[in-house]
KEMI-179144 format. One line per 5 residues: number of its first residue (from 1); for each residue y, z, x of C-alpha. Coordinates in steps of 0.2 Angstrom, whole numbers. Last residue first. Example, Ala and Ser with C-alpha at 12.3 -4.5 7.8 and 13.67 -1.06 7.14 Angstrom:
residues 2
2> -5 36 68 ~ -22 39 62
//
This chain:
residues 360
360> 288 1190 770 ~ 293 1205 758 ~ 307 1209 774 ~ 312 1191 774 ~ 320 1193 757
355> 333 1203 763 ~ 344 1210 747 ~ 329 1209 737 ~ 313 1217 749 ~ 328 1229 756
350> 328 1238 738 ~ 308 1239 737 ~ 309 1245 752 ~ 325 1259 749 ~ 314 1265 735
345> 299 1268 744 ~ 308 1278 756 ~ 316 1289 743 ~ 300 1291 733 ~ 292 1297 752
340> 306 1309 756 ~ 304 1317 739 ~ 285 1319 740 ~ 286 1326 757 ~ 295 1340 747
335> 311 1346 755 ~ 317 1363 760 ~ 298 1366 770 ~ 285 1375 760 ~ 283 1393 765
330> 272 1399 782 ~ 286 1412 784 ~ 290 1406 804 ~ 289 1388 799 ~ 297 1389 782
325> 311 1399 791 ~ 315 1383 805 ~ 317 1376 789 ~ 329 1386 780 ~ 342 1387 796
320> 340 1367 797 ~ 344 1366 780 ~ 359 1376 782 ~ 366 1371 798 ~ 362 1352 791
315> 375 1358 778 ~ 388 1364 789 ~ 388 1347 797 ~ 408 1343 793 ~ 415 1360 796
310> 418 1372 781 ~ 407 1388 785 ~ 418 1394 799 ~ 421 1410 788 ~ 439 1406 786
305> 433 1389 782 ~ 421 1395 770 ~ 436 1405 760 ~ 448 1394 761 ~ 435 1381 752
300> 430 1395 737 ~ 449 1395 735 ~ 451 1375 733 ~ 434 1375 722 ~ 445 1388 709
295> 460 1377 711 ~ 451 1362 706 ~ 441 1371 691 ~ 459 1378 685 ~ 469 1358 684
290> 452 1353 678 ~ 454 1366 662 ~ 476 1362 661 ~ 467 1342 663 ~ 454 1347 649
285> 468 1356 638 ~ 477 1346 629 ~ 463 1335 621 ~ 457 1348 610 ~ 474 1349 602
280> 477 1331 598 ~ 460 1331 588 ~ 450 1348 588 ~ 445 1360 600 ~ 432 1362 613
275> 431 1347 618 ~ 415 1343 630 ~ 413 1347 649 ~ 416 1338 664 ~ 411 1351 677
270> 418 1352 692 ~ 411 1353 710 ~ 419 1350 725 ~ 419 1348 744 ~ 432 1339 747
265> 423 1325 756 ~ 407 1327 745 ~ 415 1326 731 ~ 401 1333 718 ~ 405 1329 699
260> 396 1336 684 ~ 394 1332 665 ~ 388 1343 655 ~ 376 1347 638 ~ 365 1331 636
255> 370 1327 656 ~ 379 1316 665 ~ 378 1321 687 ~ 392 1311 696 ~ 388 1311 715
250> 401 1305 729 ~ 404 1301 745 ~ 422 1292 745 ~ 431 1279 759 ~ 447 1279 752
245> 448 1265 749 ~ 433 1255 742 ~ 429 1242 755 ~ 413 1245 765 ~ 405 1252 748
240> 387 1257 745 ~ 384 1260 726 ~ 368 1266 716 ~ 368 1267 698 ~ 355 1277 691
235> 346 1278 674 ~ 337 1294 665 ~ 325 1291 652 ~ 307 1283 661 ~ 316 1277 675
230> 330 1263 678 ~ 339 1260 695 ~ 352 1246 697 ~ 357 1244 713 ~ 376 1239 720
225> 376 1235 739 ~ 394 1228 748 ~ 392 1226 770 ~ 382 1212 771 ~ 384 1210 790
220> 390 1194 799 ~ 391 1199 820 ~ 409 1197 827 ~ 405 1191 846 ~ 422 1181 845
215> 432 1183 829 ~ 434 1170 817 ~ 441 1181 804 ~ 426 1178 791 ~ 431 1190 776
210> 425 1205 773 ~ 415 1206 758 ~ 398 1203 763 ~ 384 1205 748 ~ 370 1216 740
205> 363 1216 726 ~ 348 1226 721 ~ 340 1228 704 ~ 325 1244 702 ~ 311 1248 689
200> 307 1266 693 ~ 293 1272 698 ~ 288 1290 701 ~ 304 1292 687 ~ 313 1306 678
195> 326 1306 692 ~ 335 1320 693 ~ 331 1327 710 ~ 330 1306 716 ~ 345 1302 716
190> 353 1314 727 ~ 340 1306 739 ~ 346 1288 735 ~ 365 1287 742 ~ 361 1299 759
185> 345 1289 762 ~ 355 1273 760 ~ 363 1276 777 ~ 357 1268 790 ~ 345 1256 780
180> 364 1246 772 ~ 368 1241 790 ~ 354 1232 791 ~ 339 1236 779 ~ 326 1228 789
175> 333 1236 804 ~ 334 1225 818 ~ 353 1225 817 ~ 354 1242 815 ~ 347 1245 837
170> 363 1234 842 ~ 358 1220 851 ~ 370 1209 841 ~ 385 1220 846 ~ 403 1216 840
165> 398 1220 824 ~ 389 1237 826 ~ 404 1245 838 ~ 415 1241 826 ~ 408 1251 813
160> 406 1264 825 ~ 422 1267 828 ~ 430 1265 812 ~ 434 1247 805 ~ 418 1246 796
155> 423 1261 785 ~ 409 1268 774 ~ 409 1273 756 ~ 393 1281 748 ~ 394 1283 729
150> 379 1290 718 ~ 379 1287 698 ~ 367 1297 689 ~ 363 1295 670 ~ 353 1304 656
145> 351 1320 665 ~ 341 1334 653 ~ 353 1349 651 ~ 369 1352 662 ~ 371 1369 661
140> 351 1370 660 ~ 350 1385 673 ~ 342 1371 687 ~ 355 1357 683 ~ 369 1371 687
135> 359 1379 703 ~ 356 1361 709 ~ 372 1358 708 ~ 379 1373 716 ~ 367 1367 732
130> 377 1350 732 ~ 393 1359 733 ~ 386 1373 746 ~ 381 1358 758 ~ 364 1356 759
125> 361 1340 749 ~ 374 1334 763 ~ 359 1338 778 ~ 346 1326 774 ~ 341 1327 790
120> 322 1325 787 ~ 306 1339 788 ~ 291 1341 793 ~ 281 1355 796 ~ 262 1355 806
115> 244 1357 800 ~ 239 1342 813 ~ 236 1331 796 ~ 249 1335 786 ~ 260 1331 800
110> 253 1312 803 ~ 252 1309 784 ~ 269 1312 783 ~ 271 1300 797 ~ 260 1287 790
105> 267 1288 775 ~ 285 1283 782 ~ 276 1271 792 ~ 270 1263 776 ~ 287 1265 770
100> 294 1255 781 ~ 307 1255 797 ~ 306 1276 798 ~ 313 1290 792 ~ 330 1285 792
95> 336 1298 796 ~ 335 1312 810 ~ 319 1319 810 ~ 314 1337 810 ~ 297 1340 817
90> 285 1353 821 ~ 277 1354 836 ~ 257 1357 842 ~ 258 1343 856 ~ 246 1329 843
85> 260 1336 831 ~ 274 1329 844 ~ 264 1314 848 ~ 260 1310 831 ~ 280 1311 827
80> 284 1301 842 ~ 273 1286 837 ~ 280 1286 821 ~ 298 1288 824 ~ 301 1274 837
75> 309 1261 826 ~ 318 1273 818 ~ 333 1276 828 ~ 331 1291 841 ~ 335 1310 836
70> 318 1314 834 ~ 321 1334 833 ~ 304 1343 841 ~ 300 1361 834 ~ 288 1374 844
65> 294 1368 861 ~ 279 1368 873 ~ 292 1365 887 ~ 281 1358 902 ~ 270 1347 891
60> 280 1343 877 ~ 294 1339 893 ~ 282 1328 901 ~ 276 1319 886 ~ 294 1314 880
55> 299 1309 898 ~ 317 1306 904 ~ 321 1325 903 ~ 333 1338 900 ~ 331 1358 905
50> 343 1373 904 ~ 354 1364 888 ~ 370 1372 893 ~ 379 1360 880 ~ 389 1346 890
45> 379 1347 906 ~ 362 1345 894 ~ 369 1330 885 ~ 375 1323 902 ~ 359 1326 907
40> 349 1318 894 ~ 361 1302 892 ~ 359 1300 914 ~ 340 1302 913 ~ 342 1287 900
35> 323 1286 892 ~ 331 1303 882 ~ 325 1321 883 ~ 331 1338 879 ~ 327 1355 882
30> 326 1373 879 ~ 337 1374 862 ~ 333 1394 857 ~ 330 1399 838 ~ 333 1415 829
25> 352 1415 833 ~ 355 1399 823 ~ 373 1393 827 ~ 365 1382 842 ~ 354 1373 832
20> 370 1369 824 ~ 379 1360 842 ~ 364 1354 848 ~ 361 1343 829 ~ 377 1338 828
15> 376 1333 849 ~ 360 1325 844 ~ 371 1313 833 ~ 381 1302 846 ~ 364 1297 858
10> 354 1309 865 ~ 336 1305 857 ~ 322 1319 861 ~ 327 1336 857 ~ 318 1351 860
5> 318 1370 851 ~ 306 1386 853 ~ 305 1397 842 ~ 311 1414 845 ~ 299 1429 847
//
């Protein structure tokens, strides 16, 4: 028997999440519910969704889903998470996890407890670049990491960017990370897998860029972050750019043996690797060696997208495919609570110096 999927949330991103649930055969997407009844229907009417509904508790209670997708902003994760365990689900979340890390606790906490799964979107750690990585760093071709530098880039002119500065209601703004807490999950949880670390001394900075223009209903946002993380033998930078051009997402893996680049928006992994001959000859042939690496990830890329495996939420397909597995196996879920707890914890203690007020 299938499991049973719902939805509550049906704002931009539940239509990523609708449109890969839907690429999994062993799953079926009965219903979906937002406080808008309009949002929910239209959601619904858009995606052949049989049932939508304006009533969380209603459609637990009617549907009986098996997994429930939180697809709202974070403010309201916890209490939907100990109603959907209290209702016998599972739970994916869509990031961020929640407004602090004591909520962030408490929801994990709220999953253990009812015996249920959880699991977050972290869906680019499950594209097939990020997974070679982990099968490089796992087979010792890179050795023991001694640094990691992640890159996020984001582009404040784009839609949404827009839409966040114009709108000083705007769910982000009440954030305590801002801007900077919608997406620093993506920055730090590639972090993390090669951090040496349960507690890392960390140095946030963060600061606004763009210049003031004078525009009307223009909201001020610190849109620059550069942190500092040190563990017990492996160091991190973490960087958040609204500037940098082109916008980049990026992960840069030095190790004792290798070095490895992921390009997230290419879709690449290289490795960087040491001279193999001497002097003037030895540095000939790294870019004829890059030139060959390059090519090779270009041919694997033909081949997913000829396979329809090259779209831009292909990884949260995957993850979601090897969750939804750990349910019906009785396996662990594809990320440790412990991971999604070190990277919540981080991100507070992050917000706690680029916005004072948070610690207050």
């Amino acid at each position: 028997m299938s499991l049973k999927i719902a939805i509550v949330g049906c704002g931009k991103i539940a239509d990523a999440h609708v449109e890969e649930i839907r690429k999994i055969s062993s799953v079926q997407l009965v219903a979906v519910c937002d406080l808008d009844p309009i949002m929910s229907e239209q959601l619904a009417v858009r995606y052949s969704v049989p049932h939508w509904y304006d009533d969380v508790a209603q459609m637990l209670g009617t549907e009986r889903p098996d997994v429930l997708h939180i697809t709202t902003p974070p403010q309201s994760h916890l209490s939907l998470t100990r109603q959907a365990v209290a209702a016998g689900c599972h739970v994916f979340l869509e990031k961020p996890v929640a407004l602090h890390h004591c909520d962030a606790e408490a929801i994990v906490d709220a999953a253990v407890g009812a015996g249920r799964k959880l699991s977050v979107n972290y869906w680019p750690n499950f594209e097939a670049p990020a997974l070679e990585l982990r099968q490089l760093y796992q087979s010792g071709v890179l050795g023991s990491p001694v640094h990691i530098e992640s890159f996020y880039g984001y582009d404040l002119a784009g839609e949404y960017g827009m839409a966040l500065k114009r709108d000083p209601d705007h769910w982000v703004h009440r954030l305590p990370g801002k801007l900077f807490q919608n997406v620093l999950d993506h920055v730090l949880n590639k972090i993390i897998p090669f951090l040496d670390d349960d507690q890392p001394l960390i140095a946030a900075e963060a600061y606004r860029a763009e210049p003031s223009g004078g525009e009307v209903n223009t909201v001020s946002l610190l849109d620059e972050l550069r942190v500092v993380i040190r563990g017990a033998q492996t160091s991190a930078y973490a960087t958040f750019s609204s500037h940098a051009r082109p916008v980049g997402h990026s992960l840069r893996v030095y190790g004792t043996r290798n070095t490895a680049h992921v390009d997230f928006n290419a879709r690449t992994v290289v490795l960087e690797r040491k001279q193999t001959f001497p002097s003037a000859l030895g540095r000939l042939s790294p870019p004829f060696q890059a030139a060959r690496d390059y090519l090779r990830e270009g041919l694997k890329n033909v081949n997913r997208f000829s396979h329809a495996r090259f779209h831009y939420f292909d990884g949260m397909r995957t993850l979601l495919s090897e969750f939804y597995l750990s349910i019906e196996s009785d396996s662990p879920p594809p990320i440790a609570y412990s991971e999604i707890l070190r990277v919540s914890a981080m991100m507070e203690k992050i917000f706690e110096q680029v916005y004072p007020e948070v610690r207050a």
